[in-house]
C-alpha positions as CSV (number, residue, x, y, z in Angstrom):
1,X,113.1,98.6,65.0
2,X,111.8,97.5,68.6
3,X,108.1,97.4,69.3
4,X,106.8,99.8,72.0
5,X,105.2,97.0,73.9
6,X,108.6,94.7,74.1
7,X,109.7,94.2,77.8
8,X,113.1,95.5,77.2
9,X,111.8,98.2,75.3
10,X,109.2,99.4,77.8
11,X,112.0,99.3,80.5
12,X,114.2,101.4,78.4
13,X,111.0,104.0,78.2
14,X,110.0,104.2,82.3
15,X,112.7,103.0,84.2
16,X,111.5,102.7,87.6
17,X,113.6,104.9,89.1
18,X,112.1,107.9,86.9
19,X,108.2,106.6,88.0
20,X,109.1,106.4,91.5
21,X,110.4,110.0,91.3
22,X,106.9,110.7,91.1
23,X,106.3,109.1,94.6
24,X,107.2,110.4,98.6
25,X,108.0,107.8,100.4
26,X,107.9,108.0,104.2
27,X,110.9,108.9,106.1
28,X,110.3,105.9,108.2
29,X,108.1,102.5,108.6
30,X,107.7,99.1,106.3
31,X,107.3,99.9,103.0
32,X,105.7,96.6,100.8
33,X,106.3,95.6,97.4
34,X,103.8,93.1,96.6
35,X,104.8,90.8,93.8
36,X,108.6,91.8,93.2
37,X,109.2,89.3,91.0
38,X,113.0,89.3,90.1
39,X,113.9,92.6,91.5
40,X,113.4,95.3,88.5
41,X,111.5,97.7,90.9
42,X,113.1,96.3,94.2
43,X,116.4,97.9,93.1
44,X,115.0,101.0,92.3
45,X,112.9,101.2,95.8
46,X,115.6,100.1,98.2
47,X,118.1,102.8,96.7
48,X,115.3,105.2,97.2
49,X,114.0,104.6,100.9
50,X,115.2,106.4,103.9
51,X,117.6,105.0,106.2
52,X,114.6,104.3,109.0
53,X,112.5,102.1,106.5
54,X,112.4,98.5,105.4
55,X,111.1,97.3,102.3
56,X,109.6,94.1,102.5
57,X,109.3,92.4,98.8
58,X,107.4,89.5,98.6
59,X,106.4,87.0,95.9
60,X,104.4,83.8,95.8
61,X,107.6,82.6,94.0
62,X,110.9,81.1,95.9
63,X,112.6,80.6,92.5
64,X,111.7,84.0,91.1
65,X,112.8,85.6,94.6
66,X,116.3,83.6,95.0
67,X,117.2,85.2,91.5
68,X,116.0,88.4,93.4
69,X,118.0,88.6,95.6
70,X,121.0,87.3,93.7
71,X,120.3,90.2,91.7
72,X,119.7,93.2,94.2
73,X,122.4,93.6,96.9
74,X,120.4,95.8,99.4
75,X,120.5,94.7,103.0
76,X,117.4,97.3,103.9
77,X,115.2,94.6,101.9
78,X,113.6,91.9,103.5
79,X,112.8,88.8,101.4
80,X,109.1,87.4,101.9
81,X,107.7,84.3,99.8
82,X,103.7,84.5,100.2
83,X,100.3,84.1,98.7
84,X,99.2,87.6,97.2
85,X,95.7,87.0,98.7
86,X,97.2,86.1,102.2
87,X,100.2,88.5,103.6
88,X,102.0,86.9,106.8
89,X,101.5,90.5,108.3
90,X,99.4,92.8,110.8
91,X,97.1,94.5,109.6
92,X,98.4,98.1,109.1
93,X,101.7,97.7,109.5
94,X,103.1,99.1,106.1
95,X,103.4,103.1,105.5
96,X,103.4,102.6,102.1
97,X,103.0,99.7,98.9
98,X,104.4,99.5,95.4
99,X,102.1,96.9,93.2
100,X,104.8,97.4,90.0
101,X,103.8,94.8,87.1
102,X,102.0,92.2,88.7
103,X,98.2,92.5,89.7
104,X,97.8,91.4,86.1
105,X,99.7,88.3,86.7
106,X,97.4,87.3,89.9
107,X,94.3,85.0,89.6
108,X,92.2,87.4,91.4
109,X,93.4,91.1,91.2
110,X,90.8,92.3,93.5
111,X,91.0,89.9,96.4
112,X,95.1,91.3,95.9
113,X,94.3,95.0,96.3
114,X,92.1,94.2,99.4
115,X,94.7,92.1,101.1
116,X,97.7,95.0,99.9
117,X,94.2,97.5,101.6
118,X,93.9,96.0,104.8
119,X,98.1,96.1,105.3
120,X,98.4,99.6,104.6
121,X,98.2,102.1,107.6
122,X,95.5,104.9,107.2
123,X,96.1,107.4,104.9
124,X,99.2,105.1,103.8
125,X,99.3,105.1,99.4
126,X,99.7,102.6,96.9
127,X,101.3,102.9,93.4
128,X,100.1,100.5,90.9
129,X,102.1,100.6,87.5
130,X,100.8,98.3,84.8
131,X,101.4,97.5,81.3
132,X,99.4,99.3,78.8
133,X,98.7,97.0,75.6
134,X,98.0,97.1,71.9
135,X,94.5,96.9,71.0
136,X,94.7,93.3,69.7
137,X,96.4,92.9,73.4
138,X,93.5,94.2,75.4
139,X,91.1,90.6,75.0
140,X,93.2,88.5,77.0
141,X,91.9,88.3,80.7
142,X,94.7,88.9,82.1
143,X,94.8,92.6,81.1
144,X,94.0,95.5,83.5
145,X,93.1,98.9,81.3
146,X,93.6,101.7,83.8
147,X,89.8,102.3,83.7
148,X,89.3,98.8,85.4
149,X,92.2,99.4,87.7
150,X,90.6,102.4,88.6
151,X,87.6,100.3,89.5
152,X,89.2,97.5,91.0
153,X,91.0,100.0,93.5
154,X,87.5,101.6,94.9
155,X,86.0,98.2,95.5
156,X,89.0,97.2,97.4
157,X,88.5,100.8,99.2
158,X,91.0,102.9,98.4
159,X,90.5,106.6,97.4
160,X,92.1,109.8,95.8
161,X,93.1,107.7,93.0
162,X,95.1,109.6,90.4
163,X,96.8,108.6,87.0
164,X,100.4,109.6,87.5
165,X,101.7,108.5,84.0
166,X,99.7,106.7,81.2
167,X,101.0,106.3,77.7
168,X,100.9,103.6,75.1
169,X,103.3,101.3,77.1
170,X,102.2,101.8,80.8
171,X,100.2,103.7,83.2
172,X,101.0,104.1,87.0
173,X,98.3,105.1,89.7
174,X,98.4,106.2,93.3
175,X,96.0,105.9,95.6
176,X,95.2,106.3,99.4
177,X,94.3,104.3,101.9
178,X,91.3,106.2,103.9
179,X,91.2,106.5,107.6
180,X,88.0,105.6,109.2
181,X,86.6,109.2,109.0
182,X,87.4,109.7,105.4
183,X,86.0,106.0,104.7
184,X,82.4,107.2,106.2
């Protein structure tokens, strides 16, 4: 019997297409997917866009993204090898982010969600899915319980954060980027 907390397992459980049903995107603009690692969302998100967007997926790996793109055939995806605390990119230039399975991976999650904060346009939304683990899981620093997520995402300055799934294999929150007025 498979355990709930076994990669293929948990992909079997959420596939991404079924959390990003769960998510509008906007009919048009740059849409960023920080830390794509070897596609398993990228897939998902390119087949989902609308015809007027791009979806940029970057990673701070050229290996991991060379299998990427060997792997997902989309020409609307633009393929983007960069540090997660230092995007090539204007500031507010993307209408929307996906953070699927990898804040947990980065050496400092909150320096991450302030870079993928100062990308997003006003009012613009983030979806952060993350790995929920066992208890015996939880003591390893690299770890976010949706709690600290939660946390992490208002000290980076986002807002209106809400827990769109959470179950004993993952959780996925969305939350908004503020516009100056809603910020004060």
């Amino acid at each position: 019997m498979s355990q709930p907390f076994h990669l293929p397992e948990r992909y079997r459980l959420h596939p991404p297409e079924t959390i990003l049903a769960l998510v509008n995107l906007p009919a048009k603009g740059y849409i960023l997917e920080a830390g794509c690692g070897k596609g398993y969302f990228t897939q998902a998100l390119a087949g989902k866009i609308h015809p007027h967007s791009r979806l940029v997926a970057l990673d701070v790996k050229k290996s991991v993204l060379k299998e990427a793109r060997r792997l997902v055939s989309a020409p609307e995806v633009m393929w983007v090898c960069a540090e997660p605390h230092r995007y090539p990119f204007a500031e507010a230039c993307f209408v929307q982010a996906v953070c699927a399975f990898s804040l947990h991976e980065s050496r400092d999650p909150e320096r991450m969600l302030r870079e993928i904060f100062r990308l997003l346009a006003p009012r613009a939304g983030l979806l952060v899915v993350e790995w929920q683990w066992p208890e015996e899981k939880t003591s390893r620093s690299d770890r976010i319980p949706p709690g600290r997520m939660e946390k992490l995402l208002c000290q980076a300055g986002f807002v209106g954060i809400k827990r769109l799934i959470e179950d004993s294999t993952l959780y996925a929150l969305m939350a908004t980027k503020p516009t100056m007025e809603e910020a004060q």
